[in-house]
C-alpha positions in Angstrom: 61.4 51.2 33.1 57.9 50.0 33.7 55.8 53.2 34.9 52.3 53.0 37.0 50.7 53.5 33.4 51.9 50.5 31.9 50.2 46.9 32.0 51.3 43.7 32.4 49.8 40.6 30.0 48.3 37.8 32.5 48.6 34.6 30.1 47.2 32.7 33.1 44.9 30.0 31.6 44.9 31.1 28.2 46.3 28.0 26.8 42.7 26.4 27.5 40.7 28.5 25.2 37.9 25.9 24.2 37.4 25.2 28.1 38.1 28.3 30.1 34.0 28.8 30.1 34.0 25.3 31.8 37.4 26.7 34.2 35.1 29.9 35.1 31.8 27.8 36.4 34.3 25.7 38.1 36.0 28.6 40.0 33.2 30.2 40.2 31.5 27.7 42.3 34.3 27.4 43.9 34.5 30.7 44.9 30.9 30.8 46.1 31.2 27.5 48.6 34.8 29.6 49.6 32.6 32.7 50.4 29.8 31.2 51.9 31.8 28.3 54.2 33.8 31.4 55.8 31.5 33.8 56.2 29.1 31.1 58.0 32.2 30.3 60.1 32.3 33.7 60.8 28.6 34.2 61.8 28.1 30.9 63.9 31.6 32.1 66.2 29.9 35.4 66.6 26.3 34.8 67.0 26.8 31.4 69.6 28.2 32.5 72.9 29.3 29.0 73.6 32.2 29.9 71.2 33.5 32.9 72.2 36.7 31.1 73.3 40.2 31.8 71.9 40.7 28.7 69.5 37.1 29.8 67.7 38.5 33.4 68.0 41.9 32.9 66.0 39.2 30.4 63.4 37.1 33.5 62.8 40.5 35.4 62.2 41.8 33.0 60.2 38.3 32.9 57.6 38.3 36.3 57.4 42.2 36.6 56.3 41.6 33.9 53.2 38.3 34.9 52.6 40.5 38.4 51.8 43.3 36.5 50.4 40.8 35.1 47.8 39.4 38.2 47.3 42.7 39.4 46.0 43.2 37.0 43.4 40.1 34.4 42.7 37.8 37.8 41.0 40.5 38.9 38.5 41.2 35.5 37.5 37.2 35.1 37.1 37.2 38.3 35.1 40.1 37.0 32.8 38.2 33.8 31.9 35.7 35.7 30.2 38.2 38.5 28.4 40.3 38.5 25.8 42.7 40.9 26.6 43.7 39.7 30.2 46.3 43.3 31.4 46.5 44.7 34.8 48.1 47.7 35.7 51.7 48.3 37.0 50.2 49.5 40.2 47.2 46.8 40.8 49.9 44.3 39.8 52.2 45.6 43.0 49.0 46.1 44.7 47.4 42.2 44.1 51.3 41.2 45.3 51.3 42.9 48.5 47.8 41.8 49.6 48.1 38.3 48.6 51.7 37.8 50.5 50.3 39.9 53.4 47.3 37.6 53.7 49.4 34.2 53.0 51.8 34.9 55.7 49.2 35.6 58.2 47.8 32.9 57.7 50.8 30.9 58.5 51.3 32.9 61.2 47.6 31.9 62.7 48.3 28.7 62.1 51.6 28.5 64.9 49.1 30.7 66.5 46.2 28.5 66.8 49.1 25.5 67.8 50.3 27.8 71.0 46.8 27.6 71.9 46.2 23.7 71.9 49.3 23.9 73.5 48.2 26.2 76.6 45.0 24.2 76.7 46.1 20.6 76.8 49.6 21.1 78.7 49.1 24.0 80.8 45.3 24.0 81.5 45.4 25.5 84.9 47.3 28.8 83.5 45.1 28.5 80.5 43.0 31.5 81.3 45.7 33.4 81.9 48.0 32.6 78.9 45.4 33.0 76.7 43.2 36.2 78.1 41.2 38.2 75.3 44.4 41.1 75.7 46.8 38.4 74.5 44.9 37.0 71.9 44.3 40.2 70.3 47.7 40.5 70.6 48.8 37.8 69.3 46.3 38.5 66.2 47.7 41.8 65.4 50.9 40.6 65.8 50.1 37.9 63.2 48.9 40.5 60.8 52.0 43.0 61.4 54.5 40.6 60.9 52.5 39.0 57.6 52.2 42.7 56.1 55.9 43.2 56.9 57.0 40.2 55.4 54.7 41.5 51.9 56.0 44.8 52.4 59.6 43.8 51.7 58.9 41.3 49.0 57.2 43.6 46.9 59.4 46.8 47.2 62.5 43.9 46.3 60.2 43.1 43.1 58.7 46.2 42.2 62.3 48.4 43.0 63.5 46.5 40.1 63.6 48.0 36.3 60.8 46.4 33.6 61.9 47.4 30.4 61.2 44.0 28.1 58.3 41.5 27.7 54.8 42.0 29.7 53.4 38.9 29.7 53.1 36.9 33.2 53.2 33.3 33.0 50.5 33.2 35.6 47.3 34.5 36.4 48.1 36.7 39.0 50.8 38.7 40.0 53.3 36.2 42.3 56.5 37.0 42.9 58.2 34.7 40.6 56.6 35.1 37.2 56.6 38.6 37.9 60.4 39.1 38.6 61.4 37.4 35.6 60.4 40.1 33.9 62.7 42.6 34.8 66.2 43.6 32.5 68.3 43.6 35.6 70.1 41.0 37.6 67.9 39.6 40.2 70.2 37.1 42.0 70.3 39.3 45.3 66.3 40.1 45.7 65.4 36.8 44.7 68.0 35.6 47.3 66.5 37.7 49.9 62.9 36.9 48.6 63.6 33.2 49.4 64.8 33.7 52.7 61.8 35.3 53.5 59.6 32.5 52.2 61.6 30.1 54.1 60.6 32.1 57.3 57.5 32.9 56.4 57.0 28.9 56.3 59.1 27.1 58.2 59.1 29.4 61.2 55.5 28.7 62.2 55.7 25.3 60.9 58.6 24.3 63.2 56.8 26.0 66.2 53.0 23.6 65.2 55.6 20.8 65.4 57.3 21.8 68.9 53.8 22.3 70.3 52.6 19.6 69.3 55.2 17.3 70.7 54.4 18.7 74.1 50.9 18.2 73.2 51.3 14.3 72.2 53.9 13.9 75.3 51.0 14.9 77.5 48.0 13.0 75.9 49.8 9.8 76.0 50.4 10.2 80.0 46.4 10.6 80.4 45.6 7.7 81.6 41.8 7.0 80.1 41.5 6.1 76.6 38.1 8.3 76.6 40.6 11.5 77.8 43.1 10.5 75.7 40.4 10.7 72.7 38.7 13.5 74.0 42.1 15.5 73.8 43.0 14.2 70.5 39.6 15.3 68.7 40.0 18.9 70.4 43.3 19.2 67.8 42.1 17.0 64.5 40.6 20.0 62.8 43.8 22.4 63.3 46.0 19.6 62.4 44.1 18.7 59.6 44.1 22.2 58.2 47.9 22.9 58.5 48.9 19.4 57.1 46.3 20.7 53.6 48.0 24.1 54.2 51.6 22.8 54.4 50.8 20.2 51.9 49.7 22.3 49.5 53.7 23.8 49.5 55.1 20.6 48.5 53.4 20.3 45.5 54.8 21.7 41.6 54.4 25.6 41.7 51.9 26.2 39.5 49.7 23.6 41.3 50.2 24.9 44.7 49.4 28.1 43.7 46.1 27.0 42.5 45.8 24.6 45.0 46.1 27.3 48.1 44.3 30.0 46.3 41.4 27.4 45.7 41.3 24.5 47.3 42.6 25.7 51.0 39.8 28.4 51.5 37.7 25.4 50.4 38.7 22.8 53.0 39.0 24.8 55.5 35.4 26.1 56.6 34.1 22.4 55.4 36.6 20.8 57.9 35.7 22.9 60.9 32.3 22.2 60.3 32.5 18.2 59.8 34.9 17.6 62.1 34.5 20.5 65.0 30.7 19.2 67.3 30.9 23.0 68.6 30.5 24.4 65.3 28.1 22.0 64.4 26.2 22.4 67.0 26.0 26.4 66.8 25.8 26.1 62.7 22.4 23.9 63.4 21.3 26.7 65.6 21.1 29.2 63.5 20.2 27.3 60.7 16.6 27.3 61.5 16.6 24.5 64.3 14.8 26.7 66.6 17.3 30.1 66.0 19.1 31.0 68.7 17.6 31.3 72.1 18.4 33.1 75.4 20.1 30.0 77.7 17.8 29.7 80.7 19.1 31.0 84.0 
C-alpha cells in the first residue's frame, strides 16, 4: 500500500518534450489574464457601490472560487513543464484532489445559485428584496461551499481508502479522480460507482435547476409587452447564460480536453465575459481604471 511518503509520476504533457517550453508561455499567460480578469472582477464589485447587489455578490464568489480552483492545479502543472522529474506526494496528490473537486462543485453550485437569482429578479421582483436579503445570500454562499466540500470529501476518501501497491505514473497532469484510481491493485467497481453518482449530482443537479429557472424566466419575458423590456430583461441574463453554457460545454467534450478546457479556458472566459458583456461592470471597471478614480456620489 501507497504510504504519505511515497510519490506519484505525473506523465501529464511529457509526450511534447520539444514544445513543452512553448505549452509553459502559453499557460503561463494564460494563467496571468486568469489571475488578473478575477481579481479585477473582484476589485471593481467591491470598490463600486453601485454593485453591491446579490447577482455581483455571487460573481465575486464565484472568481474567487476558480481563481482558487486554478490555483490548485494551473502552478504544478507550470512547475512540471520546466522539470524533469514531474512526482508529487501521496498526500499533496489527495490534497490537489480534494481542493480541485471542492472548488469545481461549488462552482456548479453558484452557478444554479446565480439562476435562482435572475429568477427572483425577473419573476418575482416585488419579493425580490426579500428573497434575496444579504442573510440569504450568504447563505446560500456557504451553503454552496459546504455542499461542494462534501461532495470532495467523499470522492477522495473513496479514492484514497483504496490500496496503491503497482505502477505510479498518472496519465494526467494533476491528480483527478480517474487516472488516479486506476492505479490501485483492488477492485474499484463500487467507489467508482459511487464516484459517478456523485459527478452526476454534482452536475446535473444545478444544471436541471438553471434550466427550470430559466423557463420561468423566458415564460415571463415573453409576456412583457415592449420589445425594449423584453431586451432589457434578456441582456440582465446573457452573461450568466453564457458562462454556464462554456461551463457545461466544457463537460461534453473528450476527457482529457475538458479537463484542460475548465482548468484553462473557463477561468479565462469568465472574467472577459462579465466585463464585455455586463455595462455595470464596465462602467465600474472604467472607474477605477484611471477615468477620474472613484468619487464620492453627490448628495
Amino acid at each position: 500500500m501507497v504510504m504519505s511518503s511515497c510519490y506519484f509520476l505525473l506523465l501529464g504533457f511529457s509526450s511534447f518534450g520539444h514544445i513543452q517550453l512553448i505549452l509553459f508561455t502559453v499557460f503561463l499567460c494564460l494563467y496571468l489574464i486568469i489571475l488578473s480578469g478575477n481579481i479585477t472582477i473582484v476589485t471593481v464589485i467591491h470598490l463600486d457601490h453601485s454593485l453591491h447587489i446579490p447577482i455581483y455578490f455571487f460573481l465575486g464568489i464565484l472568481s474567487i472560487s476558480e481563481t482558487c480552483y486554478t490555483f490548485v492545479i494551473l502552478p504544478k502543472m507550470l512547475i512540471n513543464l520546466l522539470s524533469l522529474l514531474r512526482t508529487i506526494s501521496f498526500t499533496n496528490c489527495a490534497t490537489q484532489m480534494f481542493f480541485f473537486l471542492g472548488f469545481a462543485v461549488t462552482n456548479c453550485m453558484l452557478l444554479g445559485v446565480m439562476s435562482y437569482d435572475r429568477y427572483a429578479a425577473i419573476c418575482q421582483p416585488l419579493h425580490y428584496p426579500v428573497l434575496m436579503r444579504w442573510q440569504i445570500c450568504g447563505q446560500l454562499a456557504a451553503t454552496c461551499s459546504v455542499i461542494g466540500f462534501l461532495f470532495s470529501l467523499i470522492g477522495s476518501l473513496l479514492v484514497f481508502e483504496l490500496p496503491f501497491c503497482g505502477p505510479n505514473k498518472i496519465n494526467h497532469y494533476f491528480c483527478d479522480i480517474p487516472p488516479v484510481i486506476r492505479l490501485a491493485c483492488t477492485d474499484t467497481y463500487i467507489n467508482e460507482l459511487v464516484i459517478f453518482i456523485g459527478g452526476v449530482l454534482a452536475l446535473m443537479v444545478p444544471l436541471t435547476f438553471i434550466c427550470v429557472s430559466y423557463c420561468f424566466i423566458v415564460h415571463t419575458i415573453l409576456r412583457i409587452p415592449s420589445v425594449q423590456g423584453k431586451q432589457k430583461a434578456f441582456s440582465t441574463c446573457a452573461s450568466h447564460l453564457t458562462v454556464v453554457i462554456v461551463h457545461y460545454g466544457c463537460a461534453s467534450f473528450v476527457y482529457l480536453l475538458v479537463t484542460v478546457t475548465y482548468t484553462v479556458v473557463t477561468p479565462l472566459l469568465n472574467p472577459m465575459v462579465y466585463s464585455l458583456r455586463n455595462k455595470d461592470v464596465q462602467t465600474a471597471t472604467r472607474k477605477m481604471t484611471g477615468r477620474g478614480g472613484f468619487y464620492p456620489k453627490s448628495l
